[in-house]
N, C-alpha and C positions, 0 to 999 in steps of 0.2 A: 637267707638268714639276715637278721635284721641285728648288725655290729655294732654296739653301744661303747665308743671308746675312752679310756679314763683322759679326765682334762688335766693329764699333766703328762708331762715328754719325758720317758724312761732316757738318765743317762743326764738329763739339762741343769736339774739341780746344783750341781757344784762345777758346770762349764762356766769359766771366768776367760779363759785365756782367748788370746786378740784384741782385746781393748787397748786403745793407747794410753798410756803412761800422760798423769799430768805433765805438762811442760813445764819446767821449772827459769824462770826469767832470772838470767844473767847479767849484772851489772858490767857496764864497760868501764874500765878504771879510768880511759882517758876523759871521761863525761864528769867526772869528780874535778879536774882540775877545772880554775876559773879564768879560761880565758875567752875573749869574744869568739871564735872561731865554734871553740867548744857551748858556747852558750846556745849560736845559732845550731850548733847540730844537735842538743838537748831538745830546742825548740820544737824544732823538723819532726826528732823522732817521738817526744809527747803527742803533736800531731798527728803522724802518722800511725801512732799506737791507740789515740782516742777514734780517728778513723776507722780502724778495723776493729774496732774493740765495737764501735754501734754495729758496723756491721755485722758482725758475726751474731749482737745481740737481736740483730732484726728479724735473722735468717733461722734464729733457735725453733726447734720443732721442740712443744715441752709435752708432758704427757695430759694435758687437759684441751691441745689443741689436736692430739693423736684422737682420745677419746671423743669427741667432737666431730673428726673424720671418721670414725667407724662408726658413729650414728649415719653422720649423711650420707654413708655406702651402703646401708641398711645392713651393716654386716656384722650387728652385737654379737648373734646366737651363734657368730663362728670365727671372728677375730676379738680376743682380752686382753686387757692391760692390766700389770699391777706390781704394785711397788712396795719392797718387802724392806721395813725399816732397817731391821737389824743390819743387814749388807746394805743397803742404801743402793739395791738394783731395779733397778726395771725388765721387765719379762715382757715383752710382747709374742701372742701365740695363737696362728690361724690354722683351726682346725678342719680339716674336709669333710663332706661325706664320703661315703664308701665307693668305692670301685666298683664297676658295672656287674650286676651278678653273672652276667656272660664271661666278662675278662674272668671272674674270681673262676666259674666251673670250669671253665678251659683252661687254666693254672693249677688247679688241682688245691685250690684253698676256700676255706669258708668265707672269709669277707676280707677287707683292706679297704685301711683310709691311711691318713699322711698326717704331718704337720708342719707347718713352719712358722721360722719366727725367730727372733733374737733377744739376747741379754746388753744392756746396757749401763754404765754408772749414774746412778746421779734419777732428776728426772726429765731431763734434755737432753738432746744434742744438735749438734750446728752442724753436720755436714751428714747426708744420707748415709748409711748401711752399704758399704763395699760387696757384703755378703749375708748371709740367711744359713740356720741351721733346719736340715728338713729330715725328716723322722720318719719311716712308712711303720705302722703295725699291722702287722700280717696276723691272723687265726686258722689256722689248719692246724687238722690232726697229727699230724707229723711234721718236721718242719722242712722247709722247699726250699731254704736259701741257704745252710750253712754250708754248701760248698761253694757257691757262687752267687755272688753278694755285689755286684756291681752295678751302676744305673749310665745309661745314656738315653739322651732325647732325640728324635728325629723333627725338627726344624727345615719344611720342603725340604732340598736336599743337605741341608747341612746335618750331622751328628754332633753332637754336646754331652763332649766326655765326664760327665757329672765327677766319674772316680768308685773308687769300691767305698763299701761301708763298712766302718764301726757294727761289728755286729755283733747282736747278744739273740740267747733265746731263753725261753722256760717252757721247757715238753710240756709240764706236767699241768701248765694254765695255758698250753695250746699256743702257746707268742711267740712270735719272732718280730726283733727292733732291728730296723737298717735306718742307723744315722749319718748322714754326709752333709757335705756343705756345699753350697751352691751360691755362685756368684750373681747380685743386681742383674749384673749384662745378660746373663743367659736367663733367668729368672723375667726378664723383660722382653727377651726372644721368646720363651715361648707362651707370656701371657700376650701377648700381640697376636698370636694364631686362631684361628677357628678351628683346629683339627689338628693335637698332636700326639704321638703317641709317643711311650717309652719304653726301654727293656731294662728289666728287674731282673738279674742273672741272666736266667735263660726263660723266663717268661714276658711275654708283650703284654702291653696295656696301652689305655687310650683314657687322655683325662678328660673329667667331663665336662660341659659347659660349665657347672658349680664350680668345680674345682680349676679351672680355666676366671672363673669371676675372683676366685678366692685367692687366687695369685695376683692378679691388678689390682685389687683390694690394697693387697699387702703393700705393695709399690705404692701408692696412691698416698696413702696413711705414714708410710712412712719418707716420702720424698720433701725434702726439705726447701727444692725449688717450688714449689706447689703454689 
């Protein structure tokens, strides 16, 4: 069965929390007084503020050079950007295909695909994504995860405790949403593999080459070393 899923992330809409706080610049009282000692350490630190200030200006990833890398990845029809004036946020959001009709009939569900992706302020930022919100929608007749709603990755021999999910469902449109969060680091472990597989409560899965591209994608597009 061919799973057509909605391009929006049940639950993303009103996730704000994680972002850092503007910084707010605190004047040093002894910088006000006029004496040589103080002049040279005013100097020092304008410098060293106009230093970091190009820097970090250099390093900005803004959303026209994001959109730009998901052309050269070839990956429009499956990673979006977009920036919703009212909040003054950005959305970025990579959708998968579906899960292998083998994993879905031997789980006992009609299809599944995933998503991930992040909310951001503004339409920049200057240091990579620490983390990634990632979203499976699951279509089965009944639903298969609400007792046991948790993901890890097998990475050769290492396991990658992803954590349990946020979990919602709707019988009655056949859905079940597992949303968790997933760090870069492991996010980067296992798009470096050829072959990983994971467990979703108590069923296995194996992701696929696509969904293996769509994970480097995301890193790729959003890495600010680049």
């Amino acid at each position: 069965m061919k799973f057509s899923s909605p391009r929006r992330l049940p639950l993303w809409d009103n996730v704000t929390r994680g972002f850092p706080n503007r910084s707010h610049q605190i004047l040093d009282p002894i910088l006000l007084l006029p004496t040589k000692n103080n002049m040279k350490r005013l100097i020092a630190l304008c410098a060293a503020t106009l230093f970091l200030t190009l820097a970090a200006s250099a390093q900005s990833l803004t959303n026209t050079i994001i959109k730009d890398r998901i052309r050269s990845q070839g990956a429009e029809n499956s990673i979006s950007l977009s920036f919703d004036a009212a909040s003054k946020m950005t959305k970025i959001m990579a959708v998968s295909e579906n899960v292998s009709k083998d994993d879905a009939s031997r789980s006992g569900i009609l299809a599944m695909n995933f998503a991930a992706g992040l909310f951001y302020p503004g339409e920049n930022f200057v240091k990579s994504p620490e983390s990634f919100m990632l979203t499976f929608w699951v279509l089965s007749k009944k639903p298969r995860f609400g007792a046991s709603h948790s993901l890890t990755v097998t990475v050769h021999e290492e396991v990658l405790v992803i954590g349990s999910a946020r979990y919602a469902a709707k019988p009655r449109e056949q859905m079940e949403y597992l949303n968790f969060e997933i760090s870069r680091e492991n996010l980067m472990k296992i798009a470096q593999q050829s072959d990983v597989r994971f467990q979703l409560g108590d069923e296995e899965f194996t992701f696929t080459k696509s969904q293996m591209k769509l994970f480097a994608d995301l890193l790729i597009v959003t890495d600010t070393q680049q």
